[in-house]
C-alpha positions in Angstrom: -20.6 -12.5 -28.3 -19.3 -16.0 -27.7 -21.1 -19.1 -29.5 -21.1 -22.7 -29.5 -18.4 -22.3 -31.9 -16.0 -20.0 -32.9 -12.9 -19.3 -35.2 -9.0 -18.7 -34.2 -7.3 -16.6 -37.4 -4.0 -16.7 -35.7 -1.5 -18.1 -33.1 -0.5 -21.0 -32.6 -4.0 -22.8 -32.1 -5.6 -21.5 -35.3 -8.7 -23.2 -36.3 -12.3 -23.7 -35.3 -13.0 -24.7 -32.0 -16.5 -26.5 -30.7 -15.0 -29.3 -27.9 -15.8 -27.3 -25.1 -18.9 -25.5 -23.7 -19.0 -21.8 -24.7 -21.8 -19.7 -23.3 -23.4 -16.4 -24.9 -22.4 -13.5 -22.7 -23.9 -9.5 -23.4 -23.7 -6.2 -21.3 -26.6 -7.5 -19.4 -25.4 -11.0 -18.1 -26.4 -14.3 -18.0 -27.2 -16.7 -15.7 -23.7 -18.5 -16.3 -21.5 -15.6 -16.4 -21.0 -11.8 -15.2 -19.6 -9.7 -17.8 -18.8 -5.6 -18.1 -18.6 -3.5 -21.1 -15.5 -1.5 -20.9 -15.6 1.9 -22.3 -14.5 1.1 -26.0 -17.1 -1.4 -25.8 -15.4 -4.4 -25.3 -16.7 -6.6 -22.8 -14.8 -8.4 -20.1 -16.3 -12.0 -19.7 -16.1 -13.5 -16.0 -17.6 -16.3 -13.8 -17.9 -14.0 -11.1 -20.9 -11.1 -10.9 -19.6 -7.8 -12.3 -17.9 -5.4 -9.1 -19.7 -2.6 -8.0 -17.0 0.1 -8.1 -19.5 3.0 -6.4 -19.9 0.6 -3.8 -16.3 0.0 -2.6 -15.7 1.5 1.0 -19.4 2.0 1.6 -19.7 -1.3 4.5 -17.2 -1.4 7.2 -17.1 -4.1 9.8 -15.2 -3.9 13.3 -11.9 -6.6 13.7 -12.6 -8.0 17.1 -8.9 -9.8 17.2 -7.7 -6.0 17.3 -8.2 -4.0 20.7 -10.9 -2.1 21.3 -11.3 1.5 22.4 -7.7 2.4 21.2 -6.2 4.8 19.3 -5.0 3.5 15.9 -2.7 6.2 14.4 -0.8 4.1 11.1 -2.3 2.1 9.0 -0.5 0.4 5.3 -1.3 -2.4 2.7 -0.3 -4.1 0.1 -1.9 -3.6 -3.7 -3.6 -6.8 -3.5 -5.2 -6.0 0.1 -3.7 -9.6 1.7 -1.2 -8.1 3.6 -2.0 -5.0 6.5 0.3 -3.7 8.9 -1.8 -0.8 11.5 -0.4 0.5 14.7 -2.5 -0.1 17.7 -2.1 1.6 21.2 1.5 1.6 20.8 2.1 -1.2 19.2 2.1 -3.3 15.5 0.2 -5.5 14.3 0.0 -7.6 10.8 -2.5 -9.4 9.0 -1.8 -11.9 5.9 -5.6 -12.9 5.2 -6.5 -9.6 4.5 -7.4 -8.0 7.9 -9.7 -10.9 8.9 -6.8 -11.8 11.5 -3.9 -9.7 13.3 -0.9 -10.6 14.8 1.0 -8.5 17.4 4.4 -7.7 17.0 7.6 -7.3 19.7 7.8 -3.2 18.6 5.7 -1.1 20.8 6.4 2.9 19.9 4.2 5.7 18.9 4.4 4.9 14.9 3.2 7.8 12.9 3.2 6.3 9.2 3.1 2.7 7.8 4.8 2.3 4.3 4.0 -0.8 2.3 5.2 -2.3 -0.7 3.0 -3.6 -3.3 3.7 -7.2 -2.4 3.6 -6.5 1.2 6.9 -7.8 1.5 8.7 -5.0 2.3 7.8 -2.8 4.4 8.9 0.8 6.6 7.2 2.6 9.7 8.0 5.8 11.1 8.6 6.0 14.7 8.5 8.7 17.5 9.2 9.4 20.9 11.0 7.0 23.5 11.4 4.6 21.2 12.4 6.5 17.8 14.1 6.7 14.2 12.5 4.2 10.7 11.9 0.7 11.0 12.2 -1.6 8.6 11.0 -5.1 7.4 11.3 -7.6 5.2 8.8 -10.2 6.4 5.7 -8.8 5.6 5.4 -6.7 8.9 6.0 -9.7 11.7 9.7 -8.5 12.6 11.0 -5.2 12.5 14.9 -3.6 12.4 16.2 -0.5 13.2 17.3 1.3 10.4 21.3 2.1 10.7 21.7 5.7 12.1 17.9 6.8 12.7 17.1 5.5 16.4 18.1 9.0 17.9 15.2 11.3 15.3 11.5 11.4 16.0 10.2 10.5 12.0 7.2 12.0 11.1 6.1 10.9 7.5 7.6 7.7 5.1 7.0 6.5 1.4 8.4 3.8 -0.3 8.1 2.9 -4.1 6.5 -0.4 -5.2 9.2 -2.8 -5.2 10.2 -1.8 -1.6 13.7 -1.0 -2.6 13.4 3.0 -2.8 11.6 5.1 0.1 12.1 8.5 1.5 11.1 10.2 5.2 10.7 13.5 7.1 11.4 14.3 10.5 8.2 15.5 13.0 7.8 18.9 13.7 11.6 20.4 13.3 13.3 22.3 10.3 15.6 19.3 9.0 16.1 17.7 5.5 14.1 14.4 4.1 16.0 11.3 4.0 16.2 8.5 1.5 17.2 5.0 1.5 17.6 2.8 -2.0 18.3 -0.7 -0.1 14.7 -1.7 1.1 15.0 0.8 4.5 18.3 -1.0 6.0 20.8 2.6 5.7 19.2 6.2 5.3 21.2 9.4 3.7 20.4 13.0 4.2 19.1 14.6 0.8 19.8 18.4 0.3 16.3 19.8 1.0 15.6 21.3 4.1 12.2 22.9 5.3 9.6 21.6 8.1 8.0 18.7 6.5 4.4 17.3 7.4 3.6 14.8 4.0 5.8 13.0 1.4 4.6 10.8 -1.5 6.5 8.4 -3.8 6.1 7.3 -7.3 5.9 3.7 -8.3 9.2 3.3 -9.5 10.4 5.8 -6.6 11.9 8.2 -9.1 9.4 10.8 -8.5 8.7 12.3 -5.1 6.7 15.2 -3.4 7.0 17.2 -0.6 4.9 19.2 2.0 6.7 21.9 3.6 4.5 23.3 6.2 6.5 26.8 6.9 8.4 27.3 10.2 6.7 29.7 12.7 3.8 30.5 10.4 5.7 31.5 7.6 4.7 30.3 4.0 4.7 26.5 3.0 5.9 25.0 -0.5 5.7 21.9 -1.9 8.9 20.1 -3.4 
């Protein structure tokens, strides 16, 4: 509980304090402040009402900016939620103001995965089909690069770790090895596992990665 007054033991601005306005603030609220007990029962004081965390994800609303009646087959964001990068009928878009706005981009492919880092900064899509191979950017999602060496491979599956530098890929629907890159997406090497991939993850740091090898002609999957 917060009073009118209250005493600091240590740091550098030790004392009592009672020249500003404090307000009383329990598990239940007030009327000047939200605040949530935490499971050790310390309580989290805020000007804001307490989130709803069952709520989350329970009301959607349709982005009109975006086209209608298309397929949308990627979608990525950043761990703040301001920056969003989705593929739509072929072609990219980006949003900066947390999907309240998109902005078309120059590459139009069939993009099968969207990787994002946390800052939205950097980011990596996965391309297949005429226009092919992992494409990378470092603008938040408004221009994209061909990564060195990939335009001539159908990708089927990226990752990328949190500070954008590390990220790894599989191929679609063909026995070949996963590839890695450690210098934001821009040059890709061939790792030593082969099998017929269909998912791959990546730690935050990018240290630690996983797998899903589907089997080739029905035979038995694994995950690496």
């Amino acid at each position: 509980t917060i009073g009118p007054t209250f005493n600091i033991t240590n740091g550098a601005n030790r004392g009592t304090l009672s020249s500003l306005s404090y307000y009383q603030a329990d598990i239940t609220e007030t009327t000047r402040v939200g605040s949530i007990q935490q499971q050790d029962n310390s309580v989290a004081v805020t000007a804001l009402q307490p989130l709803d965390y069952s709520q989350f994800g329970l009301n959607w609303a349709t982005m009109n900016p975006l086209p209608q009646g298309v397929g949308y087959s990627s979608v990525g964001m950043s761990a703040t939620g301001q920056y969003q990068t989705l593929n739509a009928d072929s072609t990219i878009y980006y949003s900066s103001n947390y999907g309240q706005s998109w902005t078309p981009t120059t590459l139009a492919s069939s993009v099968n995965s969207i990787a994002i880092s946390a800052s939205g900064q950097y980011q990596i899509a996965a391309l297949l089909g005429a226009t092919k191979g992992l494409y990378y950017s470092s603008n938040y999602g408004q221009t994209w690069t061909v990564a060195t060496g990939t335009n001539a491979i159908n990708f089927y599956q990226v990752c990328i770790s949190a500070s954008g530098q590390y990220a790894s890929a599989c191929v679609w629907n063909a026995s070949s090895v996963t590839y890695y890159s450690s210098n934001y997406g821009q040059t890709w090497t061939a790792s030593n596992q082969a099998g017929v991939f269909f998912g791959i993850a990546c730690s935050a740091s990018g240290q630690y990665q996983v797998v899903g090898d589907g089997g080739a002609s029905g035979g038995s999957g694994a995950i690496y």
